[in-house]
C-alpha positions, -999 to +999 in steps of 0.1 A: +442-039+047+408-045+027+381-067+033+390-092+009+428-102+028+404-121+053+381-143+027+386-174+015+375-182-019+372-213-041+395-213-072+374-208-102+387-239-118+375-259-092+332-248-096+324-283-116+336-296-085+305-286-064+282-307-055+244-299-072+223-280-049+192-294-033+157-274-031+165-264+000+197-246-005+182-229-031+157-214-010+186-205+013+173-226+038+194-248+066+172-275+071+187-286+105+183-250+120+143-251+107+134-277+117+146-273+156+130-237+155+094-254+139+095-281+173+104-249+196+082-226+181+055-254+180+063-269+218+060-229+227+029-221+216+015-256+239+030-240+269+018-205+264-015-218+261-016-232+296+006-202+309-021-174+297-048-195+316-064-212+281-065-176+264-069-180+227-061-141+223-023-150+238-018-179+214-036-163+185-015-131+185+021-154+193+009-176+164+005-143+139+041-128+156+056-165+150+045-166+110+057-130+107+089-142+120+093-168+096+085-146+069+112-119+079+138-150+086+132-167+049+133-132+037+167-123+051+186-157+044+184-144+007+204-117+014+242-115+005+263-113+037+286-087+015+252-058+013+249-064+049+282-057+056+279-028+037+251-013+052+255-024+085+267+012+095+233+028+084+211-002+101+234+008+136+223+048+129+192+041+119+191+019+155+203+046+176+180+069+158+145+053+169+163+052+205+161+088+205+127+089+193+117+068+217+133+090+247+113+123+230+082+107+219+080+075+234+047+054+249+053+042+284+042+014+307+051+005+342+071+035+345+094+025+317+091+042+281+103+018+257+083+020+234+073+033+195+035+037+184+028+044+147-006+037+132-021+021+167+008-002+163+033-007+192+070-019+189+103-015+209+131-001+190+154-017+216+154-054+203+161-045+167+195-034+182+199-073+194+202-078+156+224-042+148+245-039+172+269-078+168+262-066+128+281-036+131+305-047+157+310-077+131+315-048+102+340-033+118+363-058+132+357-081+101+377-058+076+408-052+101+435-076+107+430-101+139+431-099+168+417-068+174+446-044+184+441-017+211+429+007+190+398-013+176+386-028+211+381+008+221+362+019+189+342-022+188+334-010+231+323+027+219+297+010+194+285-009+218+282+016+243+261+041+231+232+016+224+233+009+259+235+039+275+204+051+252+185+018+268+196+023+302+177+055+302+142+042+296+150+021+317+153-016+304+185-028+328+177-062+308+180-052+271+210-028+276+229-057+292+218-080+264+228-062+239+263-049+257+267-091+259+256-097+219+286-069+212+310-083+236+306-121+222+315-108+189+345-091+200+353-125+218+349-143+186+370-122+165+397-133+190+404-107+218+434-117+240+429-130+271+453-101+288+419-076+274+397-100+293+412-104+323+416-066+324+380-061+319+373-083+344+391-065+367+376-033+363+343-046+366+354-057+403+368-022+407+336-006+392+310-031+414+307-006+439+304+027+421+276+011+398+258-001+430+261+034+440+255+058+414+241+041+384+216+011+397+179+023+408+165+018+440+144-012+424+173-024+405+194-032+440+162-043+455+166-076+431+198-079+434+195-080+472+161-107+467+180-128+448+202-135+482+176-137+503+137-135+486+122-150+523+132-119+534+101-099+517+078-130+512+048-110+500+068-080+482+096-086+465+105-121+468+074-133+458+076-142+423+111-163+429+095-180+460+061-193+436+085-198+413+109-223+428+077-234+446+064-245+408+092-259+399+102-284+424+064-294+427+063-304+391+092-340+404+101-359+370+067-357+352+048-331+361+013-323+370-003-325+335-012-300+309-029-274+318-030-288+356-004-264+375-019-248+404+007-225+408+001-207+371-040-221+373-047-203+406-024-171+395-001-175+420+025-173+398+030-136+381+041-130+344+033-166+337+029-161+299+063-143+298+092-140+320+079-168+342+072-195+315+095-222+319+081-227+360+048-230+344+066-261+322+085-273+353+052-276+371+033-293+345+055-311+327+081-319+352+122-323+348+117-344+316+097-315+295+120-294+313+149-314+297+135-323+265+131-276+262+166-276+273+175-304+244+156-286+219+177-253+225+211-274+225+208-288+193+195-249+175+226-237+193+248-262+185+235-253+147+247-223+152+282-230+163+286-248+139+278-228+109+300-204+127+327-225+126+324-233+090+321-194+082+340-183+051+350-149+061+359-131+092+325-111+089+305-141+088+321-159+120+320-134+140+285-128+132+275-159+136+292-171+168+276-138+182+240-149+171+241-180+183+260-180+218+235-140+223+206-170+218+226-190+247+226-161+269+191-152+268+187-190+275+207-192+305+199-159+320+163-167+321+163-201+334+186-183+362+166-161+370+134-180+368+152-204+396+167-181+416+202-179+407+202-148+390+183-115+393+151-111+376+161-085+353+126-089+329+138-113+301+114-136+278+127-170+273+132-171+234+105-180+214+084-195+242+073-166+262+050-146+250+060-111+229+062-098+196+086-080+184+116-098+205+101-132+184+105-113+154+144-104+161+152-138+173+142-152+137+155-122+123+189-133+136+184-173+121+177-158+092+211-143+089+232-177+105+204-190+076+223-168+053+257-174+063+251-214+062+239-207+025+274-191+017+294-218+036+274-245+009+281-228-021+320-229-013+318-266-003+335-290-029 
């Protein structure tokens, strides 16, 4: 069965029935999706400014990352979702090929090598396989009748796999699991029957015990264990969820002011500027800037489910749904961990912490549900 079973086309007799296209569609360009991204990106850059302790070079080098971002998003939404499809198989080797470059030749920080240097400038490979990964898992199952028999869940859970395992090794328990959740949303969307979830559910009951034993590190159970019980190692490993939470609650409804948390101020609060961001909001801004962060997210994911559910071909909605509920993930595991309800397992809250190349991939990504939206337009009556 060929790819072109699963697309839906407009008849060619019916083109004088579109409507004339607007500047903005010409440009490829969903204006809802900008214009969310421009308040987040812009409401981010206010919040790592306090977070980084009033440090121009933190804001300065986000600000540069951010317009790169944008650059590399407008840049992908002209591309044709058919050449990605096509290549998306040399993008996945290409993927898995800096992963192994980064295992042999790799810079390292904190014990972890993660990362690629190349002319005094430093990347990690890993997040470009945020983007790779739900493209190629998207490839595959997008040309092959639906739902996804047997067969293709085992080929859709060896793509996914290998990525991961690669990660897992340098270590980066965060990314790997990230990236095993972008692959799995997009073999959700392309309709997997419940009997496969439930089954994979129950082996990862079965399997609790022998990852606890033989695959998690020392420091990996040691935050599992703190998220249980963080008063339990006040000064070692509980300490960043306990100034957390502290920050948090001591923000109430409106917060201390810009610029006026003593938690982040007085550096009791570690990784303020990245993992730890949205306490530093809490405290200063209270529940409503916490709420109007939350609102701002909402309404770019909603975006996103939605030109997921207008998606033309099987390709495109799976890609797309995978995008934007990957976005939802990072969203949600972050604020859990941040308030205790998840381990901390080291990951940014999008587009408001401070990093680079993550900042990059996330607009990467809304410049290919950019894309997608473009191709939904153009087959509107």
């Amino acid at each position: 069965m060929v790819q072109q079973d699963f697309q839906r086309r407009m008849p060619e007799a019916s083109r004088d029935l579109r409507k004339p296209m607007g500047f903005w569609q010409r440009i490829h360009v969903d204006t809802p999706l900008l214009f969310s991204l421009l308040v987040l990106t812009a409401f981010g850059l206010i919040v790592l400014y306090s977070a980084s302790g009033a440090d121009k070079h933190y804001v300065q080098r986000q600000s540069v990352f951010i317009c790169l971002g944008y650059v590399v998003m407008f840049t992908i939404a002209q591309f044709k979702m058919s050449f990605l499809q096509r290549w998306a198989p040399w993008f996945y080797v290409a993927g898995l090929g800096l992963l192994v470059l980064v295992l042999v030749m790799g810079t390292g920080a904190k014990g972890a090598q993660r990362w690629l240097s190349v002319g005094g400038f430093r990347f990690q490979p890993s997040e470009a396989l945020k983007l790779a990964v739900p493209i190629m898992v998207a490839s595959y199952l997008g040309v092959r009748a639906l739902p996804p028999s047997f067969k293709h869940v085992l080929v859709t859970l060896c793509i996914i796999t290998v990525p991961m395992v690669l990660i897992l090794k340098q270590p980066d328990l965060g990314t790997s699991l990230l990236i095993a959740a972008s692959g799995l949303i997009g073999l959700f969307f392309a309709g997997l029957r419940w009997r496969y979830i439930f089954g994979a559910g129950l082996l990862g009951v079965l399997g609790s015990w022998p990852m606890w034993q033989f695959v998690l590190r020392d420091y990996q159970k040691q935050r599992i264990l703190t998220m249980f019980n963080p008063e339990a190692d006040k000064l070692g490993a509980g300490w960043n969820i306990i100034q957390s939470k502290t920050a948090i609650g001591s923000g109430g409804l409106n917060g201390k002011g810009w610029m006026n948390g003593t938690q982040s101020q007085l550096n009791f609060l570690p990784e303020s500027h990245t993992d730890f961001i949205i306490a530093v909001l809490a405290e200063e801004f209270g529940l409503f800037g916490a709420l109007m962060l939350l609102l701002i997210y909402m309404v770019v994911i909603g975006r996103g489910m939605l030109i997921a559910i207008r998606a033309q071909t099987s390709f495109n909605r799976i890609l797309a749904g995978s995008i934007t509920f990957t976005f939802f993930v990072y969203v949600f595991v972050n604020i859990g961990m941040v308030s205790g309800l998840l381990p901390v397992v080291g990951v940014p809250l999008p587009l408001v912490s401070h990093g680079g190349t993550a900042i990059v991939t996330l607009l990467a990504g809304f410049g290919l549900l950019m894309a997608i939206s473009t191709e939904n337009r153009k087959v509107s009556i």
